[in-house]
Backbone bond lengths (Angstrom), bond angles and torsions (degrees), N, CA, C in turn:
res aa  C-N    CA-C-N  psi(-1)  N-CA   C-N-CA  omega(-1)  CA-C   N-CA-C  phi
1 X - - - 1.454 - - 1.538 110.97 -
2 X 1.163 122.05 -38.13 1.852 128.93 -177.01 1.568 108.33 -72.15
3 X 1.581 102.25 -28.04 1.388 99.93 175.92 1.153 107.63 -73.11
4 X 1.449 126.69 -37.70 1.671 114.57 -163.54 1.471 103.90 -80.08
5 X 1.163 131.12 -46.26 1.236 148.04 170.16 2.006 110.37 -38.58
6 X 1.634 109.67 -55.28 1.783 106.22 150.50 1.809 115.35 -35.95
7 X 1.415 102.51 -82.01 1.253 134.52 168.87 1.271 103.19 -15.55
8 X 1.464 126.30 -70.87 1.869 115.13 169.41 1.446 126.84 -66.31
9 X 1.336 113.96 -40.21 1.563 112.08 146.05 1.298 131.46 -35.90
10 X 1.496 116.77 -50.54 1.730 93.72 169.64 0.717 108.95 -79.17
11 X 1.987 151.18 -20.11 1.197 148.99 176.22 1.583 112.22 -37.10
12 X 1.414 92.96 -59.51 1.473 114.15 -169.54 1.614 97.09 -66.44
13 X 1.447 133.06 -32.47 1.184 107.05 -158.21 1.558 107.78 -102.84
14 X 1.447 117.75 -6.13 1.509 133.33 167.86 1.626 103.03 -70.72
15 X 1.557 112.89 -38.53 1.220 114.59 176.69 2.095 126.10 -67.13
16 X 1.595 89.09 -28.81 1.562 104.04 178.73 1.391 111.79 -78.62
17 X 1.092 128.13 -19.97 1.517 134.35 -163.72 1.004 97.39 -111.00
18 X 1.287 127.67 -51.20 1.839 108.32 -179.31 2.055 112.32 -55.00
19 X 1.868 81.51 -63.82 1.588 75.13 -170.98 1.164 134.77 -79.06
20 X 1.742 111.66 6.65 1.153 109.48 177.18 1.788 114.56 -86.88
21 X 1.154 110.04 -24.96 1.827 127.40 166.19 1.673 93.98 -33.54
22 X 1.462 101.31 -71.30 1.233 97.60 -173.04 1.239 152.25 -11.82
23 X 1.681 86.20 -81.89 1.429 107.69 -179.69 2.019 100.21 -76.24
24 X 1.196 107.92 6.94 1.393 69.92 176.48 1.831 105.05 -105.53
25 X 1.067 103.61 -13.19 1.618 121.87 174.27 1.493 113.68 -54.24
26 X 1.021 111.40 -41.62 1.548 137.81 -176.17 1.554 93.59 -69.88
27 X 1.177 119.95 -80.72 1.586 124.73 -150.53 1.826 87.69 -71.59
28 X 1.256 148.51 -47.04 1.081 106.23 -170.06 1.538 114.71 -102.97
29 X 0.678 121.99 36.55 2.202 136.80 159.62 1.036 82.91 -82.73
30 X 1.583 137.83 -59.05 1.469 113.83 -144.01 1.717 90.15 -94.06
31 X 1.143 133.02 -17.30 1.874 123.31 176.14 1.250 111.94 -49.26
32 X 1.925 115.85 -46.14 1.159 117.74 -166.05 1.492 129.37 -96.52
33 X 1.358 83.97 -1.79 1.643 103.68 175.75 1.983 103.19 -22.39
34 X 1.152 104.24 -85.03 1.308 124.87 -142.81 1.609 96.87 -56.40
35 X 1.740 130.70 -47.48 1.255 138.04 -160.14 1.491 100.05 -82.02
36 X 1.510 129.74 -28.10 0.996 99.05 160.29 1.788 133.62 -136.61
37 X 1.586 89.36 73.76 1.543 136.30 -175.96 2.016 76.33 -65.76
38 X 1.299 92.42 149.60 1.869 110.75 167.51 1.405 105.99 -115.29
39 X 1.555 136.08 107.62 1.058 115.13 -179.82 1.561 101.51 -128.25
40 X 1.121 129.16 -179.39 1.365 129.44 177.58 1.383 128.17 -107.69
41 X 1.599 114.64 158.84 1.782 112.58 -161.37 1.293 84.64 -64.00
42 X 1.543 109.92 -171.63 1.390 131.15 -165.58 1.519 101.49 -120.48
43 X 1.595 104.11 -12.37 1.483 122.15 -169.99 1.737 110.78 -90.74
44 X 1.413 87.83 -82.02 1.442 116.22 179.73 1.390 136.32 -99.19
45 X 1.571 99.53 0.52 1.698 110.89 170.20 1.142 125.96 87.14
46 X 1.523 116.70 0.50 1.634 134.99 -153.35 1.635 90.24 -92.40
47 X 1.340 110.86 130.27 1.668 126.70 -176.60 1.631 91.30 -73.11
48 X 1.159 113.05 144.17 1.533 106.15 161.47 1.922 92.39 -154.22
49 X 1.435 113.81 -179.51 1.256 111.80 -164.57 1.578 102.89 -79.13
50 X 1.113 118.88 176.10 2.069 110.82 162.65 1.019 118.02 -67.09
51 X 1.604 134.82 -62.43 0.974 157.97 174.38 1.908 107.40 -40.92
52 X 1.027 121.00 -26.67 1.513 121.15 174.83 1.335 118.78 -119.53
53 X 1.608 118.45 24.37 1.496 139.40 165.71 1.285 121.86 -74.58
54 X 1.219 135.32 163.29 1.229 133.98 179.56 1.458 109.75 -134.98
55 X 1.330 116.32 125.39 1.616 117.39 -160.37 1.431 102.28 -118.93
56 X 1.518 113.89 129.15 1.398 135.12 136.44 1.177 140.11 -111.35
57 X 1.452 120.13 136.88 1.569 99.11 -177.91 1.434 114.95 69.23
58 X 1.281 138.06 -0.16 1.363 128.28 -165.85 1.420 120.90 96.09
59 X 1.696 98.12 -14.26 1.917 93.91 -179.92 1.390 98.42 -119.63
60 X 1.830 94.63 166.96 0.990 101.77 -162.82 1.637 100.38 -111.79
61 X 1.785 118.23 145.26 1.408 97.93 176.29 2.015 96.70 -131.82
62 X 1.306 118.48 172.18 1.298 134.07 -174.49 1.335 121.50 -67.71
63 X 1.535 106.76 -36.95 1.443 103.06 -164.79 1.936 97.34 -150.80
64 X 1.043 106.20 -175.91 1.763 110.29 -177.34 1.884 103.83 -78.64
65 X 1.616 100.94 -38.50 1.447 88.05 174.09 1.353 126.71 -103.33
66 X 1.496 118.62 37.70 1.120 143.32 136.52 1.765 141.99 -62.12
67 X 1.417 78.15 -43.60 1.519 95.40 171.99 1.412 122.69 -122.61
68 X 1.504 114.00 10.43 1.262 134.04 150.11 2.035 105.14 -71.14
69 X 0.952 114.98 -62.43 1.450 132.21 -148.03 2.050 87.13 -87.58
């Protein structure tokens, strides 16, 4: 009886570790998608992340004297 009772225990725990990796790999690739998108100034062409852009007008530029100038 202790053996079968082991026996579903590692079942269960070969089963928790694989598929739980998974799904969590999955759901946050797709959270961060968007913040750290690479897109380019509006000025000078320089890729920088989204999340550390600076927007006017709808565009986005790299730095203050980017979108100053």
């Amino acid at each position: 009886m202790l053996k079968m009772l082991l026996f579903a225990a590692l079942l269960f725990g070969v089963y928790y570790i694989f598929f739980r990796k998974e799904s969590l790999t999955s759901s946050s690739s797709s959270d961060n998608a968007p913040e750290d998108a690479m897109i380019p100034c509006a000025k000078c062409g320089t890729y920088v992340q989204f999340k550390e852009t600076l927007t006017r007008d709808g565009k986005h530029y790299c730095s203050r004297e980017c979108l100053e100038g």
